[in-house]
MDAnalysis code that builds the backbone (N, CA, C; Angstrom):
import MDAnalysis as mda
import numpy as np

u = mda.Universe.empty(549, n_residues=183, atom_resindex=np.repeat(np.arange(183), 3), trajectory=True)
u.add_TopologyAttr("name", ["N", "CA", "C"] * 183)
u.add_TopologyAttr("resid", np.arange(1, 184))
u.add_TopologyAttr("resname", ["UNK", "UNK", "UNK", "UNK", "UNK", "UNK", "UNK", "UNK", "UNK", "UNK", "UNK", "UNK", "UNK", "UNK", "UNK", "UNK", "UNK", "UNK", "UNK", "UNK", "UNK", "UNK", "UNK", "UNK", "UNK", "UNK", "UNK", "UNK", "UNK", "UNK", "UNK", "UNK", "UNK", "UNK", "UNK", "UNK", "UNK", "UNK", "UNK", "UNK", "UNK", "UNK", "UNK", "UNK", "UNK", "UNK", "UNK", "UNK", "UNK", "UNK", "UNK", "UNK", "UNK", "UNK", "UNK", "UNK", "UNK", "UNK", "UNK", "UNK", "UNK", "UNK", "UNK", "UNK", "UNK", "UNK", "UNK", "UNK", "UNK", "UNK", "UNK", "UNK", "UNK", "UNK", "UNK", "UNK", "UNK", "UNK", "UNK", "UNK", "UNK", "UNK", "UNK", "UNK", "UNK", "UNK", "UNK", "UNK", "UNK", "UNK", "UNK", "UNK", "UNK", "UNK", "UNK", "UNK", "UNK", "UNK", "UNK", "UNK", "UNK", "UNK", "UNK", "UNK", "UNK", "UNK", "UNK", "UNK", "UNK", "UNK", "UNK", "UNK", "UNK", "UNK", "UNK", "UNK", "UNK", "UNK", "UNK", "UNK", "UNK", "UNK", "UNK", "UNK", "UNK", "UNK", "UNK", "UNK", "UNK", "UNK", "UNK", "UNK", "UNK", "UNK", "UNK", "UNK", "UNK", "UNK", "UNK", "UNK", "UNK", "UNK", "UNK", "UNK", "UNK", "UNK", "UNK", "UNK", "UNK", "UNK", "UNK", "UNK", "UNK", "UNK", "UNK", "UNK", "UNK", "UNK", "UNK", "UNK", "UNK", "UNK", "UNK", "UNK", "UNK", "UNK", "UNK", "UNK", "UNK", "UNK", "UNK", "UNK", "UNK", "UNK", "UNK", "UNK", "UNK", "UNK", "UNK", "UNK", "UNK", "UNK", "UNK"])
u.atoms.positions = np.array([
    [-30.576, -32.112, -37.602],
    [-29.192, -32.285, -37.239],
    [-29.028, -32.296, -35.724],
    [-29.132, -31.192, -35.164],
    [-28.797, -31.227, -33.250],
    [-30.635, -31.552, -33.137],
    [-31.392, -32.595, -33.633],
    [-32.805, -32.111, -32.901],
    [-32.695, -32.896, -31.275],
    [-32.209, -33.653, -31.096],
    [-31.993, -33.692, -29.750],
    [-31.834, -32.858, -28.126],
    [-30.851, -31.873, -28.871],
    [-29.943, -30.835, -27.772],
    [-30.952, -29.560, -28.217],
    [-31.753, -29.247, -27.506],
    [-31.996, -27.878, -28.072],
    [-31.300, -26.611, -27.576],
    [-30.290, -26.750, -26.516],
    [-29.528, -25.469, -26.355],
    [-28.192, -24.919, -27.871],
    [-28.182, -26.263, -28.122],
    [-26.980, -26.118, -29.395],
    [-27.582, -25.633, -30.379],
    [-27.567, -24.204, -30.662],
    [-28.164, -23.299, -32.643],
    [-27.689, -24.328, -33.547],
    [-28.493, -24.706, -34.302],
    [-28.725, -24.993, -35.983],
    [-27.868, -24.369, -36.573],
    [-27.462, -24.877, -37.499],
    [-26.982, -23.777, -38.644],
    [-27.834, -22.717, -38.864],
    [-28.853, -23.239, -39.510],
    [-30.241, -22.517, -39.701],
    [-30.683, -21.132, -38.872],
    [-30.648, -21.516, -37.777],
    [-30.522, -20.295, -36.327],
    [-29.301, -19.993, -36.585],
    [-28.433, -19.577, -36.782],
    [-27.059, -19.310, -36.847],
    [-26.741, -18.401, -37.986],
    [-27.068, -19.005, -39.158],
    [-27.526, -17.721, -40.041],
    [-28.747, -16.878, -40.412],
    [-29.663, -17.021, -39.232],
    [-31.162, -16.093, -39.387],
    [-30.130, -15.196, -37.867],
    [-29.478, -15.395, -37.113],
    [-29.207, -14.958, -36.170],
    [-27.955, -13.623, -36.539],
    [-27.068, -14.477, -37.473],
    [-26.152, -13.608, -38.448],
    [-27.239, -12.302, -39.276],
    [-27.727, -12.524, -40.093],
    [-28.650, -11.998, -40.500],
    [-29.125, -10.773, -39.522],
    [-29.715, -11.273, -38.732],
    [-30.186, -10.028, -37.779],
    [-29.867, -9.599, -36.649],
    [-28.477, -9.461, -36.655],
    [-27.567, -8.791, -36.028],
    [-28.025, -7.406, -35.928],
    [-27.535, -7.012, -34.550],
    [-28.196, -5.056, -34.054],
    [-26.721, -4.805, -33.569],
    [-27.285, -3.879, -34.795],
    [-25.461, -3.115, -34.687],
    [-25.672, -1.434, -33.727],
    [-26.879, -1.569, -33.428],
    [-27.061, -0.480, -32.132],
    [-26.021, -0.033, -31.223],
    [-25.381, -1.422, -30.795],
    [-23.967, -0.404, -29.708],
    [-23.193, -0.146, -30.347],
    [-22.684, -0.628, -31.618],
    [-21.804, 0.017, -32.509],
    [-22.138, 1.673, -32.779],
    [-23.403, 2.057, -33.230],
    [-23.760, 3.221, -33.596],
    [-23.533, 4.261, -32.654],
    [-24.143, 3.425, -31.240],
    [-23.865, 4.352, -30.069],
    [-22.379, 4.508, -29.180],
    [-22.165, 3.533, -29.126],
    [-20.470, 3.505, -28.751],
    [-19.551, 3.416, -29.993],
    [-18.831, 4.230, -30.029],
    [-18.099, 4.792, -31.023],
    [-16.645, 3.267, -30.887],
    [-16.144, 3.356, -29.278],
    [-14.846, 2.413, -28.977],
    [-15.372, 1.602, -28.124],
    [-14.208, 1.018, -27.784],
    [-14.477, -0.142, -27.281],
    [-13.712, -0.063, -25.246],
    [-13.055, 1.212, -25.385],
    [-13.100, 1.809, -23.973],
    [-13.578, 3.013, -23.596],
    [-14.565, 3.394, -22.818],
    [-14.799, 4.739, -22.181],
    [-13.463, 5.941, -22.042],
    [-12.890, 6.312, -23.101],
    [-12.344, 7.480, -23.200],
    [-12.539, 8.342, -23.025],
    [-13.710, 8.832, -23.556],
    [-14.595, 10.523, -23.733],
    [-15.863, 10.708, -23.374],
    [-16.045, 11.672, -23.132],
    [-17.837, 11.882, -22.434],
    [-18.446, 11.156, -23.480],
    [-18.634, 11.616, -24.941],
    [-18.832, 10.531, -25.624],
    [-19.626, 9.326, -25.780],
    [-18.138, 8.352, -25.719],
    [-18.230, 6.840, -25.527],
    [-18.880, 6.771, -24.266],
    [-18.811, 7.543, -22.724],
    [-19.324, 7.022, -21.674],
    [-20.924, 7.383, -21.971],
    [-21.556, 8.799, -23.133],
    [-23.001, 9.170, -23.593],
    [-23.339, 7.772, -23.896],
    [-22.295, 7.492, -24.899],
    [-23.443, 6.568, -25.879],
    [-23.504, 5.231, -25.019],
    [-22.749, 4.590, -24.223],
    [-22.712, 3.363, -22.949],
    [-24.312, 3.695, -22.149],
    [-24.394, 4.642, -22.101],
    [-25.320, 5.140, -20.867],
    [-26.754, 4.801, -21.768],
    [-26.873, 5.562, -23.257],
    [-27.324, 6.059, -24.153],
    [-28.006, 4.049, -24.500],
    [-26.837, 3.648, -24.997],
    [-27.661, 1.653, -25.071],
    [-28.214, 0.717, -23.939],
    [-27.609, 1.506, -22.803],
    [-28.604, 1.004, -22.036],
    [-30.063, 1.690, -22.014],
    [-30.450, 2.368, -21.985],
    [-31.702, 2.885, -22.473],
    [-32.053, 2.175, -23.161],
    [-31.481, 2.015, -24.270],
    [-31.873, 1.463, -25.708],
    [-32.576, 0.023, -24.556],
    [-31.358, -0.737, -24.038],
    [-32.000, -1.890, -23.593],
    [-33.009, -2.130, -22.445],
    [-33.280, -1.152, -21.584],
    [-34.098, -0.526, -21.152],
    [-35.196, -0.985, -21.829],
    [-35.524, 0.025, -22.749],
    [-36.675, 0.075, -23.820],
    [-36.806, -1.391, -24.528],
    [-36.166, -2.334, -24.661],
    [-36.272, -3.620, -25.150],
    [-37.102, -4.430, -24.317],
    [-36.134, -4.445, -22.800],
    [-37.107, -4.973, -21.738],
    [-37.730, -4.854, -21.318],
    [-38.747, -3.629, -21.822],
    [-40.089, -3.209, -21.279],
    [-40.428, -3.068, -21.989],
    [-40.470, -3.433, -23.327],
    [-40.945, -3.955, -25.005],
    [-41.205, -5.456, -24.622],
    [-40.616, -6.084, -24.067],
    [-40.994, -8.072, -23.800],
    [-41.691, -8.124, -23.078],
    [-41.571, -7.361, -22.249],
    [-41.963, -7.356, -20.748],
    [-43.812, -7.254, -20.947],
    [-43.963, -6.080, -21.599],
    [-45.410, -5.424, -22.265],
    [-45.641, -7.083, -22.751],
    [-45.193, -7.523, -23.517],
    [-45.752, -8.755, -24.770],
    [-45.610, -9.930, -24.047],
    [-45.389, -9.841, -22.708],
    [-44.930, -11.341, -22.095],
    [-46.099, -12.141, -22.173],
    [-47.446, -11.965, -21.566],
    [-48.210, -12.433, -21.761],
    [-49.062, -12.715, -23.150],
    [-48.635, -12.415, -23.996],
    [-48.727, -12.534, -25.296],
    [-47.899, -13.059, -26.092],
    [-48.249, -13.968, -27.412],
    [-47.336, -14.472, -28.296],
    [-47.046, -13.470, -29.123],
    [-45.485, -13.495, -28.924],
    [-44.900, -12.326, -30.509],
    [-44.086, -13.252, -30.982],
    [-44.310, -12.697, -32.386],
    [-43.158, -13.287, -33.297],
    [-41.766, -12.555, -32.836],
    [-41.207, -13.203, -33.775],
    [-39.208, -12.630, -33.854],
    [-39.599, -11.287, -34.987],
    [-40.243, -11.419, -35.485],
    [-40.641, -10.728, -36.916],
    [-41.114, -9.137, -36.343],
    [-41.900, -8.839, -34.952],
    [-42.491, -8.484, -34.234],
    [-41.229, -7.867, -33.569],
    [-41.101, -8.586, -32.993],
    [-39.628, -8.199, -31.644],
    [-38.363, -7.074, -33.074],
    [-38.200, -8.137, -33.974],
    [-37.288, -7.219, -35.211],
    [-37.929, -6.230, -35.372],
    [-39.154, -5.814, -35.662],
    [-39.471, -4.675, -35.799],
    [-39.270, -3.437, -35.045],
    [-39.787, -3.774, -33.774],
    [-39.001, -3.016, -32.252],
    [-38.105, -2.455, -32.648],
    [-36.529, -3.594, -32.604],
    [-35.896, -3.758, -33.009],
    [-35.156, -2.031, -33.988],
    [-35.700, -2.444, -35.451],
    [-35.171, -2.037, -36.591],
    [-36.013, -0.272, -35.854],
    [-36.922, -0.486, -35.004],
    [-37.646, 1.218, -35.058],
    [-36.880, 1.603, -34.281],
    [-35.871, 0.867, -33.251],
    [-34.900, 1.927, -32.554],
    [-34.005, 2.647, -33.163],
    [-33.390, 1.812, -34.641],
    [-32.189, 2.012, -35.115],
    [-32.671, 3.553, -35.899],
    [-33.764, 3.956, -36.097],
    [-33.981, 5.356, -36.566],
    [-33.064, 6.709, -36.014],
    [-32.770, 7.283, -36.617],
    [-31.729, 8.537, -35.828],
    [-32.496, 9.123, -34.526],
    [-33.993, 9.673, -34.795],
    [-34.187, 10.199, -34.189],
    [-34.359, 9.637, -32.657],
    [-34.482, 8.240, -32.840],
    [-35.175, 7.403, -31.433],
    [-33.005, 7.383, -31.087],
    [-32.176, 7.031, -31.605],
    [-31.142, 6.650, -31.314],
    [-30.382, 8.283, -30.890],
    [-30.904, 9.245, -31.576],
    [-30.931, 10.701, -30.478],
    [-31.079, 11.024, -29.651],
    [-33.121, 10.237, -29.111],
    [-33.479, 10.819, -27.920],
    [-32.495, 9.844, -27.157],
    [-32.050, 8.621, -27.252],
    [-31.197, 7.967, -26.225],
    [-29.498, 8.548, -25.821],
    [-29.143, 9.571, -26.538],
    [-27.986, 9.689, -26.494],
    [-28.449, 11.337, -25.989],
    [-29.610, 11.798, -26.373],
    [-29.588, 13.133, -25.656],
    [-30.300, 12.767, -24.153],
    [-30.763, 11.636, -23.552],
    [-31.282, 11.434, -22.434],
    [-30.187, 11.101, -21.608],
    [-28.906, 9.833, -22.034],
    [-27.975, 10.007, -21.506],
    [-26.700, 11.071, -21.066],
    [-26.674, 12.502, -22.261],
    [-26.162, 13.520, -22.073],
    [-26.896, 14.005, -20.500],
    [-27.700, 14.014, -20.800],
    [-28.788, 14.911, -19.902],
    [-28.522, 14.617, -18.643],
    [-28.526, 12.625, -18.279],
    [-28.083, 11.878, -17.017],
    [-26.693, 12.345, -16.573],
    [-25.819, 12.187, -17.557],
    [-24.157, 12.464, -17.173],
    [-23.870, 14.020, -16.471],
    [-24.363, 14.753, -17.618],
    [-24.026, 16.392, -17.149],
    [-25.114, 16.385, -15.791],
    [-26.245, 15.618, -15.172],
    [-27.008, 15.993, -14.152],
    [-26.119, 15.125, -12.972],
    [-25.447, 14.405, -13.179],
    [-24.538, 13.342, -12.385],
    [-23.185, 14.204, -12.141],
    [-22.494, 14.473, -13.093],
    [-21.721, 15.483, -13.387],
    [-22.047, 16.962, -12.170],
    [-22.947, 17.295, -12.439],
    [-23.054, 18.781, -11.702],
    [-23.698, 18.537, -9.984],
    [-23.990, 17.707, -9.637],
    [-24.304, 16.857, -8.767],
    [-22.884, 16.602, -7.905],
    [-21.991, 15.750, -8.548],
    [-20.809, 15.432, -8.169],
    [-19.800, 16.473, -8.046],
    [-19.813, 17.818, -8.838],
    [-19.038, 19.074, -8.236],
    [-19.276, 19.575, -7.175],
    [-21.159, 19.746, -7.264],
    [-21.691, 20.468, -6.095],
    [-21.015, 19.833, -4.962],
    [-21.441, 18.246, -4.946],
    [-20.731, 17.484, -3.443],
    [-19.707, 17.808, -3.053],
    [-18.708, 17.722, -4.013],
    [-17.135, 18.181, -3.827],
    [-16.616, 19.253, -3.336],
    [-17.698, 20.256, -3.885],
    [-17.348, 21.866, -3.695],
    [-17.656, 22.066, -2.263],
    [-18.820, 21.220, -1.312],
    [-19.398, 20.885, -0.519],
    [-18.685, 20.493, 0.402],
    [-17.874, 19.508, 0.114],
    [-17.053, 18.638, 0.982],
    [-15.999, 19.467, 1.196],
    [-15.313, 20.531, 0.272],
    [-13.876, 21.031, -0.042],
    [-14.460, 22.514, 1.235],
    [-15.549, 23.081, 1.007],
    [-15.757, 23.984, 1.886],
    [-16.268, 23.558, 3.392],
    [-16.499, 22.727, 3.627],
    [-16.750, 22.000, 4.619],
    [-15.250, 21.819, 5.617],
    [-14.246, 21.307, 4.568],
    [-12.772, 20.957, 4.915],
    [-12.187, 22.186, 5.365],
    [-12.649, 23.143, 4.591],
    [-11.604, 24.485, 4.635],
    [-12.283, 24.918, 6.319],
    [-14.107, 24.906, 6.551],
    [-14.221, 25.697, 7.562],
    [-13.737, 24.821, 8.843],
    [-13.872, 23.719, 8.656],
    [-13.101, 22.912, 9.623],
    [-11.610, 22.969, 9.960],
    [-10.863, 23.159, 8.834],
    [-9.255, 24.179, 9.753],
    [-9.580, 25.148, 9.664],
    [-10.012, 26.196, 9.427],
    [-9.918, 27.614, 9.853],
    [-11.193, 27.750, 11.702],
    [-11.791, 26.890, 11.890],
    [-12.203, 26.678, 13.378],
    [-11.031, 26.047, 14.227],
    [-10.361, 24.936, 13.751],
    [-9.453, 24.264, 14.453],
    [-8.585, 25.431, 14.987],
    [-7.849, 26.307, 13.454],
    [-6.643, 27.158, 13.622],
    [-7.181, 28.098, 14.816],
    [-8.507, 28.875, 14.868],
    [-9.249, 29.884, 15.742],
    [-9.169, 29.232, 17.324],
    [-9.344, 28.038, 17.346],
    [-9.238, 27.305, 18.588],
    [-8.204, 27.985, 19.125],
    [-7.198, 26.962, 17.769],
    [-5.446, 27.174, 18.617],
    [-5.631, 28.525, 19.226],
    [-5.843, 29.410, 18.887],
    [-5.364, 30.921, 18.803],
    [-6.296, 31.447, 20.174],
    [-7.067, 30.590, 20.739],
    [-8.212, 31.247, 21.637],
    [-7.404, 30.969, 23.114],
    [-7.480, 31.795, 24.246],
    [-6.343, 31.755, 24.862],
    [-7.791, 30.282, 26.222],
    [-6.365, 29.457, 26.720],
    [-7.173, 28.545, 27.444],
    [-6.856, 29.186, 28.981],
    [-8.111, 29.048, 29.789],
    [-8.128, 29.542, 30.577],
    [-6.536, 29.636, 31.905],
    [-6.298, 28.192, 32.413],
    [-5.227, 28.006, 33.105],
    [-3.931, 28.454, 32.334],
    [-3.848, 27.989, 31.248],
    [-2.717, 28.040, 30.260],
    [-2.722, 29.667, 30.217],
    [-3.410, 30.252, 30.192],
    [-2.913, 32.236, 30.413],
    [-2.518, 32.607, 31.103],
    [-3.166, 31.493, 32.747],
    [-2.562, 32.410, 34.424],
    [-1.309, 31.855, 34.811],
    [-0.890, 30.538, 34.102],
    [0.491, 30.801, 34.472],
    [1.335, 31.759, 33.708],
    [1.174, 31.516, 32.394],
    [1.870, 32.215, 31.585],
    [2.169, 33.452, 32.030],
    [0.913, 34.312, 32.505],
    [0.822, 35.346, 33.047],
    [1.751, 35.566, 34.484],
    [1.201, 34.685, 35.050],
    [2.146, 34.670, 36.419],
    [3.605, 34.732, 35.974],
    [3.836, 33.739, 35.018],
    [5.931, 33.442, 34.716],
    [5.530, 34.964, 34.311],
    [5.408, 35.519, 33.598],
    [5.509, 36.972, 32.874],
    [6.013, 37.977, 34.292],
    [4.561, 37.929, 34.940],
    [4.853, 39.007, 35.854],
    [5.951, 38.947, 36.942],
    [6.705, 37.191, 37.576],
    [7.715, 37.129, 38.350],
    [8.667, 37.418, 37.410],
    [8.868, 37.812, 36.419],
    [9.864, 37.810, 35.543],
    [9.928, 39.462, 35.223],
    [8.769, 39.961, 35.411],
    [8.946, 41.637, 35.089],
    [9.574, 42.200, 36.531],
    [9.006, 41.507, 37.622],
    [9.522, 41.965, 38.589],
    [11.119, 42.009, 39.398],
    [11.377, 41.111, 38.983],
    [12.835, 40.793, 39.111],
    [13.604, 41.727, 37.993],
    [12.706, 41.702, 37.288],
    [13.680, 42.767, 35.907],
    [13.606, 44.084, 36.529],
    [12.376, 44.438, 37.213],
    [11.877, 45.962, 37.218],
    [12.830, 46.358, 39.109],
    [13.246, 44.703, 39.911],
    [13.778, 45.127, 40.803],
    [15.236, 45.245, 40.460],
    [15.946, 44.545, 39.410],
    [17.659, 44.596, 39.288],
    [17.462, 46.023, 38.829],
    [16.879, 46.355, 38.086],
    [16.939, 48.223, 37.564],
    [16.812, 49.180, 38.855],
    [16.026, 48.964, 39.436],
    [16.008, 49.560, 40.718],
    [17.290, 49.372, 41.754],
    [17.695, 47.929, 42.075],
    [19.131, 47.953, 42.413],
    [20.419, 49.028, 41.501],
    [20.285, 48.765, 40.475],
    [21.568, 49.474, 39.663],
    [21.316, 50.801, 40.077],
    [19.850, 51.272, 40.211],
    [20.039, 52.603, 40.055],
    [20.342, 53.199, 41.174],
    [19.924, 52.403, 42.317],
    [20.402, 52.508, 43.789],
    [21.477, 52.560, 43.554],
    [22.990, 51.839, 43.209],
    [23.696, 51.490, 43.324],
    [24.587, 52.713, 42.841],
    [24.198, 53.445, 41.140],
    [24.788, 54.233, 40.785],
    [24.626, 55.302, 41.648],
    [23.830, 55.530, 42.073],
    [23.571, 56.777, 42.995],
    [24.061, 57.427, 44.089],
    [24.020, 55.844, 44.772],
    [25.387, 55.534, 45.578],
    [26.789, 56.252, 45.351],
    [26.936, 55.636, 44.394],
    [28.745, 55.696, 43.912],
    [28.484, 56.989, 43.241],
    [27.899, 58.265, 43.031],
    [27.576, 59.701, 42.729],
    [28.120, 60.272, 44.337],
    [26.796, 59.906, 45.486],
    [26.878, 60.620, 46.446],
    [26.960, 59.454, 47.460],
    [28.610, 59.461, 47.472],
    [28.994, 58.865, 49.193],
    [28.630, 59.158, 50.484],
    [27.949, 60.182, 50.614],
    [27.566, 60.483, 52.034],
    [25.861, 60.158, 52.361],
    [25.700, 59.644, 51.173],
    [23.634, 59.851, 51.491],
    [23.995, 58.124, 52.651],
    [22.702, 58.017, 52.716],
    [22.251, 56.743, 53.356],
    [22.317, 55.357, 52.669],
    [21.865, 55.613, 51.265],
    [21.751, 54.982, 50.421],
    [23.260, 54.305, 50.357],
    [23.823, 54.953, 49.748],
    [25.357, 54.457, 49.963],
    [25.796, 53.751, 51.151],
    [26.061, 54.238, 52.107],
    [26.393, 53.927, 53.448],
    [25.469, 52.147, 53.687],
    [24.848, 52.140, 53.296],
    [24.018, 50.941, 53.625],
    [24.573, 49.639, 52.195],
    [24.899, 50.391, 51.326],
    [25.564, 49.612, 49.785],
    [27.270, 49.381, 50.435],
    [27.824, 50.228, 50.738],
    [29.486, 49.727, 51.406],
    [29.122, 49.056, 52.850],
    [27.675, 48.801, 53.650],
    [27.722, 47.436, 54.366],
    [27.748, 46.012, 53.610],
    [26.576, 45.925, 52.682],
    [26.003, 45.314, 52.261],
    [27.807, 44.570, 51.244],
    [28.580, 45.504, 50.901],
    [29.550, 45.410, 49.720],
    [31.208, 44.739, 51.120],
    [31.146, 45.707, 51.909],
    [32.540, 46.082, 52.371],
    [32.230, 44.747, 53.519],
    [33.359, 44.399, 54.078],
    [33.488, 43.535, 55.293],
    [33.203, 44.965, 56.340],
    [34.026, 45.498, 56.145],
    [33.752, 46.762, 57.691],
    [32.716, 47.632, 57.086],
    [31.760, 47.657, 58.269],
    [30.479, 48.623, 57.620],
    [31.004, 49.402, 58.615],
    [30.635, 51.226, 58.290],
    [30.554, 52.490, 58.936],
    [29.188, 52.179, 60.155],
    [28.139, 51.415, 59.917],
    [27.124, 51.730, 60.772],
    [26.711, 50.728, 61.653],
    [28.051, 49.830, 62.061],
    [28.330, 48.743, 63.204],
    [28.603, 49.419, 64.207],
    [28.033, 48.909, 65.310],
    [28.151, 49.726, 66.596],
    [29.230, 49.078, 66.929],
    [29.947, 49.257, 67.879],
    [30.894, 49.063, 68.610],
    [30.973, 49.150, 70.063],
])
């Protein structure tokens, strides 16, 4: 019928092909989207499987095999126990990928934290110039405080005892006519 075209299957090929259908990712993938550790085991789990196919041809390349041969392969994966070790090798990959990928994180997240708590320590570390003025405004500022107190108290002291010096020099400083203008 197609002997011309040989890319176009036969009927013939078409139902030997029906026929030996590998329902392998079915067994191992449960759906048809990665939902659950699961479905992403058993994804991980058929590639293995195909893995093991292509280094099943690969071995026989230089050699003629039948289809009969290759089916056999084939039908010995579909055993539980071989379709186990692939789904307990992919467990094994995920949870080692898995604990791998916390560590990094946990890694990265403490990494983040000591990096602001150095930044914040910075802020807080006094910079050299930035203290001596500060310091300086502080101390012209105590002094002017620490001299108006000293005025007042002059002043009250004064206005206690009118005859000291103290006074006499506060009613120049206050009065138009001072007592201690010569004349």
């Amino acid at each position: 019928m197609n002997q011309g075209n040989s890319s176009i299957p036969s009927e013939s090929s078409t139902t030997t092909t029906a026929l030996n259908y590998n329902s392998i990712f079915e067994t191992l993938v449960t759906s048809k989207t990665p939902r659950s550790f699961d479905d992403v085991c058993g994804r991980i789990a058929y590639s293995f499987y195909k893995e093991d196919k292509r280094d099943w041809i690969q071995a026989h390349q230089n050699q003629s095999y039948s289809n009969q041969e290759l089916q056999a392969f084939i039908d010995g994966c579909k055993y539980d126990r071989r379709l186990n070790d692939y789904k307990e090798r992919a467990e094994r990959l995920l949870l080692q990928y898995l604990a791998e990928y916390q560590k990094l994180n946990t890694k990265n997240e403490l990494d983040d934290i000591k990096n602001e708590l150095k930044n914040e320590i910075e802020e807080c570390k006094p910079k050299p110039w930035h203290n001596f003025w500060k310091s300086f405004g502080t101390s012209i500022l105590s002094s002017v405080a620490f001299a108006s107190v000293l005025f007042l108290i002059t002043f009250l002291y004064a206005g206690v005892n009118p005859e000291t010096n103290a006074s006499k020099i506060l009613r120049c400083l206050i009065a138009p006519n001072c007592p201690l203008q010569t004349k």
